[in-house]
N, C-alpha and C positions, 0 to 999 in steps of 0.2 A: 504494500500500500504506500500510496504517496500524498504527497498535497498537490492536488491539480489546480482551487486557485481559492484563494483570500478575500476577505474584505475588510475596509479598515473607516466603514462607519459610523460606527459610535465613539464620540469623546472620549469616552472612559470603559474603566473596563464593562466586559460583559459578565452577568451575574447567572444569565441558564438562556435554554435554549428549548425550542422542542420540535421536532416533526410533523407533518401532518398522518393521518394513518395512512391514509395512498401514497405516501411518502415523498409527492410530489413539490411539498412547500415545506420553509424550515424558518420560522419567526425566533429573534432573540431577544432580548431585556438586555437593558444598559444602567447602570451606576449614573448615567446620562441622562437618568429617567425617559431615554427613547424606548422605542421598539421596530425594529426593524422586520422587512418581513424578506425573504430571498427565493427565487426557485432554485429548488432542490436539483434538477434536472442538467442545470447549467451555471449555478450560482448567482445568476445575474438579479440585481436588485432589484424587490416591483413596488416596497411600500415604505413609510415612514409614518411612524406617530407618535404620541407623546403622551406620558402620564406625571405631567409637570406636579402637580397638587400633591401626589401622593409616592412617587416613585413607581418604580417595578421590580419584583423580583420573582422567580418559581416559577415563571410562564408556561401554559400548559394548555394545547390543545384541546376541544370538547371532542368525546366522540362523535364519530365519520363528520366532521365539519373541519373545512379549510379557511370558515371564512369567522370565528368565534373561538376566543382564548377569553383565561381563567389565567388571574395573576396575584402576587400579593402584594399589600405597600411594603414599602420600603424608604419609610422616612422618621423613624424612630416617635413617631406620636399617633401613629393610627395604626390598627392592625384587622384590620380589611382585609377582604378578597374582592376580586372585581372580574365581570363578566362581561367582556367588552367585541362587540362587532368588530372586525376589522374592515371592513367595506363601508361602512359606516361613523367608524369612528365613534358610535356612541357607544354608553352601558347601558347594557341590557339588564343586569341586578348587582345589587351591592351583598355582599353575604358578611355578617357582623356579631361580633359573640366572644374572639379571644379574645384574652387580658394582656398577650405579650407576641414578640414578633414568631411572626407562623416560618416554620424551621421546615416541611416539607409540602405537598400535596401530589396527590392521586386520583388520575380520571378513569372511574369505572369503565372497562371496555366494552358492557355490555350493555349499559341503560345510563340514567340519567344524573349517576350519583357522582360525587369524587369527595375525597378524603383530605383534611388537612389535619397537623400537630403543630404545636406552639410550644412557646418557653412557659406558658403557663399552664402547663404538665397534662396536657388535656390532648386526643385526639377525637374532633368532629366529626359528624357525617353529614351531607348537604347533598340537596337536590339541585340542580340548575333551575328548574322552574320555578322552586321558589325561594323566596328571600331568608326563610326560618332552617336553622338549625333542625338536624331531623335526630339527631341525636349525640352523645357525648360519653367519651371513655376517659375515666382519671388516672394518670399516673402518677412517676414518679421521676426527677430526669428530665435531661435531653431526650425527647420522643421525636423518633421518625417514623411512617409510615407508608405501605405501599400496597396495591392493589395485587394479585395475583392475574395472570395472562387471561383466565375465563371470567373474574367481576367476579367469582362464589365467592372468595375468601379473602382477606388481609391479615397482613403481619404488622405487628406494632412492636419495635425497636424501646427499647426503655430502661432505665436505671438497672443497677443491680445481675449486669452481663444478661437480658432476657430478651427471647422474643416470646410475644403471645400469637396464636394464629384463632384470628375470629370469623364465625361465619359471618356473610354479610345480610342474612336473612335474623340473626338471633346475637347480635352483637351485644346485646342489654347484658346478655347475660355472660358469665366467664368465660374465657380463652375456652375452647375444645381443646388446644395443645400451647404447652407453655415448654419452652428449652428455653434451659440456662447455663450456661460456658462458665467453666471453673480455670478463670482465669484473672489474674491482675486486673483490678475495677479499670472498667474501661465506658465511653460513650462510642454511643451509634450515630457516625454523623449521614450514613445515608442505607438503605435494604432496596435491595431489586430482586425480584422472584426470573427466574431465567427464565425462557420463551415458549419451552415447554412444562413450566409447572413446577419441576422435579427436586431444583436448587435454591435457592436463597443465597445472592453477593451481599455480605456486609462489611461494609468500610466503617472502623474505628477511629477516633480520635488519636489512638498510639499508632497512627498506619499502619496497621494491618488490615488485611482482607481476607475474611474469612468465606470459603464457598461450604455451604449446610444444606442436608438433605431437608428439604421441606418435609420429611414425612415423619421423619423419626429426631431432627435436632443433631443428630450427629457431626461433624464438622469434616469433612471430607478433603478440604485444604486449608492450608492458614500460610499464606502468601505475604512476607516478608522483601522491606529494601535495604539499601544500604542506608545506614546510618548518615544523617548531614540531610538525607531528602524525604521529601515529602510527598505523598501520595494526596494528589488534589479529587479524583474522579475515580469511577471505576464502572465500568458494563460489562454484559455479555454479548456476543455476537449474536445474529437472530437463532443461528442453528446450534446455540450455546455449548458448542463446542470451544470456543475461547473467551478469553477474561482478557480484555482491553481495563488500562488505567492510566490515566495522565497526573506525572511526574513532573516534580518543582524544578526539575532542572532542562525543562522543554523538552522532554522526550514523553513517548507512549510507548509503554512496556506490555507486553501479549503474552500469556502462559497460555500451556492446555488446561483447560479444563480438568481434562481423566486426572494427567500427570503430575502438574504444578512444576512443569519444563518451562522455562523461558523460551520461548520460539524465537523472539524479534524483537528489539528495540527502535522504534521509527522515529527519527529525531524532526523536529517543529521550530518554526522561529518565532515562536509564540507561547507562553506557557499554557498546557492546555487545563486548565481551572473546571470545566465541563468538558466532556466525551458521548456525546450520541449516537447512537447509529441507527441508519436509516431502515426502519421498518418492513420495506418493500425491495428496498434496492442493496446490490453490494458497494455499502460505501459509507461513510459515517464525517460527524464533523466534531471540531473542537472547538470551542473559543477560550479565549481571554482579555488580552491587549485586543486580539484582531480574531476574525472568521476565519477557522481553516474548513474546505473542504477534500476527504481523504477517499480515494479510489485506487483500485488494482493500475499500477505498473503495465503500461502498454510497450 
């Protein structure tokens, strides 16, 4: 894989990114309080907007829509979600309820729901349609949370080395499966369920990345760097056969899966802070300072 081509802008850095599910479109959030929108297909730019009032950050496509994102502020006095046209330019609803800045969000892939956590140890449930909280799970901790590839189930990341795995039908009620890692207390700064179900990527606050059998908790790899650097991102490819993460020192570093082999280091002139890959197509992007987008070596 290589960078076939860049963009450079947002003033500042960029804060996340996300795909469309056709995977035709790729909109980013800026520290700029812009948002940018890019075809995925060729890079080229098609949109500009702004969330001067309130910043942006978590940007996050609704399901099968290329033309409606879901974001969080980002300006230390409001902690909002916002649900905004992009052809339009307007918002369509405001969603309102944390106490403190929202640390992840998850858009159901199968209906109308998606998921947010905040520092005020709480993870949400919300409907797009409407403005009300549809309900509420307390913890304890830095809380991340992520949908599962089918919308039946989420994991919720939390204090104390844990994930809970809840249905999304009976969430009121306890975890159905709780694993806990008997390991030096550590935070969950992000969970991704891999593409078929099977895994769980979690990146910690001590960089490490753990890959965990979503079925049983067991930890299958625990994926270590060199000392000095930092592990800023981490994914799975779609056929989750590798584990992509971007490194403080401008590179993307690739393992197997099975093995926990280093395959490839692919070096960036950019640090990559986020890592996406593109849903439908072979190729994925990074941002930080700049846009990178990343394809097969011709």
């Amino acid at each position: 894989m290589t960078v076939v081509t860049t963009a450079k802008d947002h003033k500042r850095s960029i804060n996340s990114m996300d795909f469309s599910n056709d995977g035709e479109i790729l909109v980013t959030a800026g520290d700029d309080e812009a948002i940018h929108v890019y075809s995925a297909l060729d890079g080229k730019h098609k949109n500009k907007l702004y969330s001067k009032k309130y910043g942006v950050d978590l940007i996050r496509f609704t399901r099968g829509n290329q033309s409606n994102v879901l974001y969080a502020s980002k300006n230390g006095w409001n902690d909002s979600m916002r649900y905004l046209s992009l052809e339009d330019n307007c918002f369509i609803r405001y969603f309102t309820g944390h106490k403190g800045q929202v640390l992840s969000m998850s858009v159901s892939p199968q209906d109308d729901l998606f998921l947010s956590s905040s520092l005020d140890e709480t993870v949400r449930v919300w409907d797009t349609r409407v403005a009300s909280c549809q309900g509420v799970i307390h913890k304890t901790g830095r809380v991340v949370t992520t949908f599962d590839p089918q919308g039946i189930l989420f994991a919720v990341g939390s204090d104390e080395n844990a994930i809970s795995l809840y249905d999304i039908k009976s969430y009121d009620r306890a975890p159905f499966l709780l694993f806990k890692f008997n390991r030096t207390p550590f935070q969950w700064k992000s969970l991704e369920f891999s593409y078929n179900g099977r895994s769980i990527l979690g990146l910690t606050d001590d960089n490490t990345i753990f890959l965990i059998d979503a079925f049983n908790g067991n930890v299958q790899l625990e994926l270590k760097i060199e000392e000095g650097l930092q592990v800023l991102s981490a994914s799975f490819t779609p056929d989750s056969q590798f584990i992509l993460a971007g490194l403080s020192d401008n590179s993307v570093r690739v393992w197997s899966s099975h093995s926990g082999v280093t395959v490839t280091n692919l070096s960036s002139s950019s640090t990559p802070s986020v890592l996406k890959w593109n849903p439908k197509r072979l190729m994925f992007a990074t941002c930080g300072k700049e846009l990178a987008f990343w394809a097969p070596k011709v």
